[in-house]
C-alpha positions as CSV (number, residue, x, y, z in Angstrom):
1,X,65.9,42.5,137.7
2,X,65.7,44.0,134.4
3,X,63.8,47.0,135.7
4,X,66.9,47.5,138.5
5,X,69.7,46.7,135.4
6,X,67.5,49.6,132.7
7,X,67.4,52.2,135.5
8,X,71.2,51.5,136.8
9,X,72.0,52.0,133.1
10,X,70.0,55.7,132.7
11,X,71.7,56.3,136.0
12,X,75.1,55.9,134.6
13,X,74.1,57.9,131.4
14,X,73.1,60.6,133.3
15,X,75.7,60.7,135.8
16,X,78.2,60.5,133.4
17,X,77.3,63.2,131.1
18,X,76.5,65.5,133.7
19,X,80.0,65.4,135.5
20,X,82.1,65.7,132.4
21,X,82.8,69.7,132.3
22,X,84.8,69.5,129.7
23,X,82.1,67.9,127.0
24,X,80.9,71.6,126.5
25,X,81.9,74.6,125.3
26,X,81.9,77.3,127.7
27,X,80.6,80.4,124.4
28,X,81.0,83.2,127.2
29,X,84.8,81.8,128.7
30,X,85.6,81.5,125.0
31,X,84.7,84.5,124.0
32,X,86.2,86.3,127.2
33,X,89.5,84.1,126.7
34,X,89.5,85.4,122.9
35,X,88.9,89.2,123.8
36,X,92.2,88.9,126.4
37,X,94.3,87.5,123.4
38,X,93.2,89.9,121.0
39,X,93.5,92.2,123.4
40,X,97.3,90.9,124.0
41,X,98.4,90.2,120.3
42,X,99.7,87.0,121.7
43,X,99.5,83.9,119.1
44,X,97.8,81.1,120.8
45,X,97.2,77.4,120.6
46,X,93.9,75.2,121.3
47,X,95.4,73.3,124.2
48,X,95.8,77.5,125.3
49,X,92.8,78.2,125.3
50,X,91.3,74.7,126.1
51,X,93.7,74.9,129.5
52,X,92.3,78.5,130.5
53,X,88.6,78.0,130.1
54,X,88.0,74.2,131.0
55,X,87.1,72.8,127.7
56,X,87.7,69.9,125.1
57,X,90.7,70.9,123.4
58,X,89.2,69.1,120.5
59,X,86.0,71.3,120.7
60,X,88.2,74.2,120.9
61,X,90.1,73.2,117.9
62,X,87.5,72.8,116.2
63,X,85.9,76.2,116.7
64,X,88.8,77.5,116.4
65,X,89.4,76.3,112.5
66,X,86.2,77.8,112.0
67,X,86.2,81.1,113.2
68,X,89.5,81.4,111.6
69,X,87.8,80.3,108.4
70,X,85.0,82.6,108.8
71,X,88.0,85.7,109.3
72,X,87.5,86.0,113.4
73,X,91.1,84.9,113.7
74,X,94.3,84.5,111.8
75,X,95.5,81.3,111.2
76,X,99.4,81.8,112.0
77,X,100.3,78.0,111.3
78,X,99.6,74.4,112.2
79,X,97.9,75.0,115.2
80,X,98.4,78.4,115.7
81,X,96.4,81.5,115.8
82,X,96.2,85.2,116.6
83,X,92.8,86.8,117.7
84,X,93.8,90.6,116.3
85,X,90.7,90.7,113.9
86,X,88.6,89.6,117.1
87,X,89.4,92.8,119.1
88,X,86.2,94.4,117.9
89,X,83.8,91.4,117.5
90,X,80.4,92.4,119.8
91,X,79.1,89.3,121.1
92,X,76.2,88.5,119.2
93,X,77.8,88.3,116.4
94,X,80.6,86.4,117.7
95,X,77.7,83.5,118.7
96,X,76.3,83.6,115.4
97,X,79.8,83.3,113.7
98,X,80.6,80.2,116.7
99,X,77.1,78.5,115.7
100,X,78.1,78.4,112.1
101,X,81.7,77.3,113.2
102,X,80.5,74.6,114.8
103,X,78.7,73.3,111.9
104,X,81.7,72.7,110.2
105,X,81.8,69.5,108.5
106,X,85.1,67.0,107.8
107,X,84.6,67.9,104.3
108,X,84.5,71.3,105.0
109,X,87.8,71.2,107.5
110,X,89.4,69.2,104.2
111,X,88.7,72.1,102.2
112,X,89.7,74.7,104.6
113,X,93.3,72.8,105.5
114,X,93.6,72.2,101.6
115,X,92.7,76.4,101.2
116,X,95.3,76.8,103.6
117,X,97.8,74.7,102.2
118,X,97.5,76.4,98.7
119,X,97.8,79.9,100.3
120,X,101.2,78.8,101.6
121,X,102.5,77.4,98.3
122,X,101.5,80.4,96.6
123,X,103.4,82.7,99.1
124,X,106.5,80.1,98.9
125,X,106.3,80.5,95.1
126,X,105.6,83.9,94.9
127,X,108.9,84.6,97.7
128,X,110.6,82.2,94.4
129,X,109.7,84.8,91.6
130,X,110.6,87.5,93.4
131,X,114.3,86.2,94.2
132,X,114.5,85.5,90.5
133,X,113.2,88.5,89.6
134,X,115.5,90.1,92.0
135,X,118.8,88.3,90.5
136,X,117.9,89.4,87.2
137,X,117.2,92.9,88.0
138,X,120.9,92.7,89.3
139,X,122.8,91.0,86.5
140,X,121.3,93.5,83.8
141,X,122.5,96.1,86.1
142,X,125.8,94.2,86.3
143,X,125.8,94.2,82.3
144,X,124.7,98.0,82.2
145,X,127.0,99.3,84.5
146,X,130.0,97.6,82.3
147,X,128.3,99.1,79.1
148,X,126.7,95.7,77.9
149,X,123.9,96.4,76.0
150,X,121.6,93.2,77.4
151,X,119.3,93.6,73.8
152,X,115.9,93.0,73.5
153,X,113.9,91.1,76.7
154,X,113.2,87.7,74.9
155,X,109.6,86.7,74.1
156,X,108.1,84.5,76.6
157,X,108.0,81.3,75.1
158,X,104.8,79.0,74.1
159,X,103.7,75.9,73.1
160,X,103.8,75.3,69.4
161,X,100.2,75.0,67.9
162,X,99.2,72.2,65.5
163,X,97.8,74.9,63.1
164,X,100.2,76.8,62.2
165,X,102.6,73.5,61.5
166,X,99.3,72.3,58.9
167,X,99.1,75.9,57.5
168,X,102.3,76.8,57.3
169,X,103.0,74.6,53.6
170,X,99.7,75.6,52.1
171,X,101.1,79.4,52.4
172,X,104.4,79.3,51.1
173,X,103.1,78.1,47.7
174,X,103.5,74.3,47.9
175,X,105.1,71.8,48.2
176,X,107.1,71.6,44.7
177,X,105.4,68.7,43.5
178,X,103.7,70.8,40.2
């Protein structure tokens, strides 16, 4: 009886890994599917490519995060890419640059979505600075145009030091107790 239940069981195993498809990633539909969009300019999703090759959406998104991190693709946003850089990729390298994004850890993803995430607050503040930027740049031309001299562009201002408040008595000659 056991020997029937312990070969029913590698049965089942085996069975069952051998008819899910969709457990691997097809590297030569992937990379096929990736020339087409590149070739296309479309931007894409995982479940995209996932749908048009046969695959795990989860191992696609995955591979996906890291060739984008290793500069393959462009990450457009959440869940979107572009495969421009990818248009002249030869294959070899493409597997190399698939082996190490596979390898990608959860740390690793943290980081990358974190890097991302810090890229897009810099651009959002960056976008701010320029608007100000911008809407001074037009009220000194408002105040030139009506003869208004603006005078001097004010020093940027900073943090008081402690030693110039502790030096500051010592150099003007005291403190009139003498």
């Amino acid at each position: 009886m056991s020997l029937k239940r312990s070969h029913s069981a590698g049965v089942r195993t085996s069975s069952s890994g051998g008819s899910d498809s969709s457990s691997k990633l097809g590297r030569q539909e992937l990379y096929d599917e990736l020339k087409r969009l590149a070739q296309s300019g479309q931007v894409f999703a995982p479940v995209d490519i996932s749908l048009a090759i046969g695959a795990n959406e989860s191992l696609v998104s995955r591979s996906l995060l890291g060739l984008a991190a290793e500069g393959y693709l462009e990450k457009i946003d959440t869940g979107k890419y572009r495969a421009t850089p990818f248009a002249e990729i030869p294959q070899a390298e493409f597997l190399k640059a698939l082996a190490r994004a596979s390898k990608t850890d959860s740390t690793r993803q943290r980081d990358l979505s974190e890097i991302s995430r810090l890229k897009q607050n810099n651009d959002v503040m960056r976008n701010k600075l320029l608007a100000v930027i911008a809407e001074r740049d037009h009220y000194l031309a408002a105040l030139k145009q009506r003869g208004i001299d603006p005078g001097p562009i004010p020093a940027p201002a900073t943090a008081p030091s402690p030693e110039p408040a502790t030096s500051s008595p010592a150099g003007s000659g005291g403190d009139g107790s003498s």
